[in-house]
C-alpha positions as CSV (number, residue, x, y, z in Angstrom):
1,X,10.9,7.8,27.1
2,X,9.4,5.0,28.9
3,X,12.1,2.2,29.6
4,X,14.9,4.2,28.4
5,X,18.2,5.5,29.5
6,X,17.2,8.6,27.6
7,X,16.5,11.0,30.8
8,X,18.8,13.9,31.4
9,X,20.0,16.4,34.0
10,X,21.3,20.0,33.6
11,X,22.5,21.9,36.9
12,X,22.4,25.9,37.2
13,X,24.2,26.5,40.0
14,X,24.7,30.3,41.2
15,X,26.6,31.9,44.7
16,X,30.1,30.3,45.4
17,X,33.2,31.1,43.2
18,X,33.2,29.8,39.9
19,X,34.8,27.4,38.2
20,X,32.4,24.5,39.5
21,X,32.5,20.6,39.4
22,X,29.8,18.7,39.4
23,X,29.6,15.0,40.6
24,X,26.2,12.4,40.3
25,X,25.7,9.3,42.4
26,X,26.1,7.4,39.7
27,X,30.1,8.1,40.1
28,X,30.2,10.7,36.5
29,X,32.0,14.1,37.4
30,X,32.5,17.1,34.8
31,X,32.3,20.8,34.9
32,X,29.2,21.4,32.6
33,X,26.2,20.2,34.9
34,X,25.0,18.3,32.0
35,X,24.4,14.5,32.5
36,X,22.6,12.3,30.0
37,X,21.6,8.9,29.1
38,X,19.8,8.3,32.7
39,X,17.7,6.0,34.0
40,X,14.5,6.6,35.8
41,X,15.6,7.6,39.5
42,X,16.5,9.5,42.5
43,X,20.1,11.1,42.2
44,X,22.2,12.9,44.4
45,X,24.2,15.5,43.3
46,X,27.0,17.4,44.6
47,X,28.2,21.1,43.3
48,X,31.5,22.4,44.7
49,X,33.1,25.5,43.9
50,X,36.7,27.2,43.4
51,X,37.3,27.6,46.9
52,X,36.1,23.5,47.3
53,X,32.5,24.8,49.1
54,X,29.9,22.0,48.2
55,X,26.7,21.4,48.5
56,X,24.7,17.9,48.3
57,X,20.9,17.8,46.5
58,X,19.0,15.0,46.0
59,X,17.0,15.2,42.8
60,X,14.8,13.0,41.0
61,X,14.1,11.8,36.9
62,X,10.7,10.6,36.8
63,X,9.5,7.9,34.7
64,X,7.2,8.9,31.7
65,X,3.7,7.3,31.5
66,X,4.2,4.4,29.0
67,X,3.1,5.9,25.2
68,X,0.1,3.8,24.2
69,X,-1.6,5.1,20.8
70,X,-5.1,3.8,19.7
71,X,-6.9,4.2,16.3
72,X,-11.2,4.2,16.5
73,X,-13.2,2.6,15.4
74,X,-11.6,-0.3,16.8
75,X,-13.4,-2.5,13.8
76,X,-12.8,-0.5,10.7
77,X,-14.6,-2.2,8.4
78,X,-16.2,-0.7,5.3
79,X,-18.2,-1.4,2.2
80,X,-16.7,-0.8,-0.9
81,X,-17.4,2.6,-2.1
82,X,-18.3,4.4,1.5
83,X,-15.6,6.2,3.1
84,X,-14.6,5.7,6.6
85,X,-13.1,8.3,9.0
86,X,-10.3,6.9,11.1
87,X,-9.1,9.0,14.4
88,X,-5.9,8.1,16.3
89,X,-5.2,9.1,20.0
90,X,-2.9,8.1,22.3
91,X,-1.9,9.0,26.3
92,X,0.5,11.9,25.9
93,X,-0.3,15.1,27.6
94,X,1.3,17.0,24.7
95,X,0.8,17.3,21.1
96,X,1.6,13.8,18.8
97,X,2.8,13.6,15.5
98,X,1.2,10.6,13.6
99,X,1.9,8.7,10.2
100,X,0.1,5.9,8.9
101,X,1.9,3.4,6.5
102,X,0.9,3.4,3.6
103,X,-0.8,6.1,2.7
104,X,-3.0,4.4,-0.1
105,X,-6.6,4.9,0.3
106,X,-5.8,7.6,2.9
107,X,-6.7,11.5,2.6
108,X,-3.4,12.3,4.4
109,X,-0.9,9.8,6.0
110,X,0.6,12.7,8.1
111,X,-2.6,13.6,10.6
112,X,-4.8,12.0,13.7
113,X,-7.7,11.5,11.2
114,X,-7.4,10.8,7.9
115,X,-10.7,9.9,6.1
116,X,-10.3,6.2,4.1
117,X,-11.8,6.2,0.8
118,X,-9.6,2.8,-0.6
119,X,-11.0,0.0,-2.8
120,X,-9.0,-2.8,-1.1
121,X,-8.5,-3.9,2.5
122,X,-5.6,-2.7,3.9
123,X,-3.3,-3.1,6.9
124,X,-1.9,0.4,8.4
125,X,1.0,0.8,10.6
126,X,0.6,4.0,12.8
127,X,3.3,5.4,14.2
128,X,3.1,8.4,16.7
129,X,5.7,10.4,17.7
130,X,5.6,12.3,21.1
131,X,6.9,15.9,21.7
132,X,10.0,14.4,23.2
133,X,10.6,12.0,20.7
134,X,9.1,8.8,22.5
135,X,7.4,6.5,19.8
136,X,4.3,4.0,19.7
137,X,2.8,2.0,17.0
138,X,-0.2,0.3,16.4
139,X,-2.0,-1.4,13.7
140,X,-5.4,-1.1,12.3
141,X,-7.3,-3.3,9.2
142,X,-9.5,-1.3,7.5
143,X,-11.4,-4.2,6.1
144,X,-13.7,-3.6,2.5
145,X,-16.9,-5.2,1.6
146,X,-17.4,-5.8,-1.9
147,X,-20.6,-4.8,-3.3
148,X,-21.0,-6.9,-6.1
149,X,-25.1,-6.7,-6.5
150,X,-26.0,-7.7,-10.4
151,X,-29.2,-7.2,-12.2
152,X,-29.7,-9.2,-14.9
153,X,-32.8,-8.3,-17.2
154,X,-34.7,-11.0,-18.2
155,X,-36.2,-9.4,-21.3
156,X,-35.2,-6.2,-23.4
157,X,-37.3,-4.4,-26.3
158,X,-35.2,-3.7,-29.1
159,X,-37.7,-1.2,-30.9
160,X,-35.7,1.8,-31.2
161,X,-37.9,3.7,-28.7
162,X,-34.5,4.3,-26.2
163,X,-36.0,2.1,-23.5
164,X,-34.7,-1.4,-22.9
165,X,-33.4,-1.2,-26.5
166,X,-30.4,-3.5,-25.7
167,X,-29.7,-6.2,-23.5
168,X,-26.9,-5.3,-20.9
169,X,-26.0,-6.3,-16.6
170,X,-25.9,-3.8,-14.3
C-alpha cells in the first residue's frame, strides 16, 4: 500500500547446489527467499549456494499509486421522497470492495452504487478496500429536502354528496 512497509519479496532461485542463503541490502539473511515488511525501493540481493557460488541482482519494489476513492454526484442532495443513485470509484486498476456506513436509507451498504431512498440527511463513510488490501475512505452528505407543501381548503360542502363533505389539510 501506498506509504507502507507492507511490500514483499520472494526469490526462486534454480542451478547451483541447494541448500541456498539469501541476503538483502537491507542487512536480513535467511534461507527461505522470503522478505517482508519493505519499503518502497531498489534492493540488492545476493543468492549463494552449497558450494558458496553467489550471485548479486538488483531488484526493485515499486510504490503503489496512492488509493483515492470518490463518490458522484459530488452534491447529493435530494428532495424528500425521490431516490438518488450514488456511484463510488476510486484509482485502482483492479477490482474494489466498497462499504458505506450506515447502511440506512441505502439499497445495499456492500456495492459501488447503492440507490438512496432515506427520509433524513445522512452522513456516509465509504470505505474501499483494494485487491491487496490497501484502504481509502471518503465521505459523502446525502442531504434531503423536505417537502412540506399544505393545502388548506378554504370552504367544504358537508351535503353528503362524497365531495368536499369534510374539512381536512392535505
Amino acid at each position: 500500500c501506498y506509504g507502507l512497509s507492507n511490500g514483499a519479496l520472494s526469490i526462486a532461485p534454480s542451478g547451483g547446489t541447494p541448500a541456498y542463503t539469501f541476503s538483502l541490502s537491507d542487512g536480513e539473511d535467511n534461507s527461505t527467499g522470503v522478505f517482508s515488511g519493505l519499503v518502497a525501493g531498489n534492493y540488492t540481493v545476493t543468492v549463494a549456494d552449497a558450494n558458496n557460488c553467489s550471485t548479486i541482482q538488483t531488484v526493485s519494489i515499486n510504490q503503489p499509486d496512492y488509493f483515492v476513492i470518490s463518490v458522484s454526484p459530488a452534491q447529493s442532495t435530494v428532495k424528500m421522497g425521490d431516490t438518488l443513485h450514488l456511484l463510488a470509484t476510486s484509482n485502482q486498476p483492479d477490482s474494489v470492495i466498497y462499504t458505506w456506513n450506515p447502511s440506512l436509507g441505502l439499497s445495499c451498504n456492500a456495492c459501488a452504487d447503492p440507490v438512496f431512498s432515506g427520509n433524513y440527511s445522512t452522513v456516509y463513510n465509504i470505505t474501499g478496500t483494494s485487491s491487496n488490501g490497501c484502504q481509502a475512505v471518503y465521505d459523502v452528505e446525502v442531504t434531503v429536502i423536505p417537502d412540506y407543501d399544505l393545502f388548506i381548503p378554504n370552504a367544504f360542502t358537508p351535503n353528503g354528496d362524497g365531495r368536499n363533505d369534510i374539512w381536512q389539510i392535505f
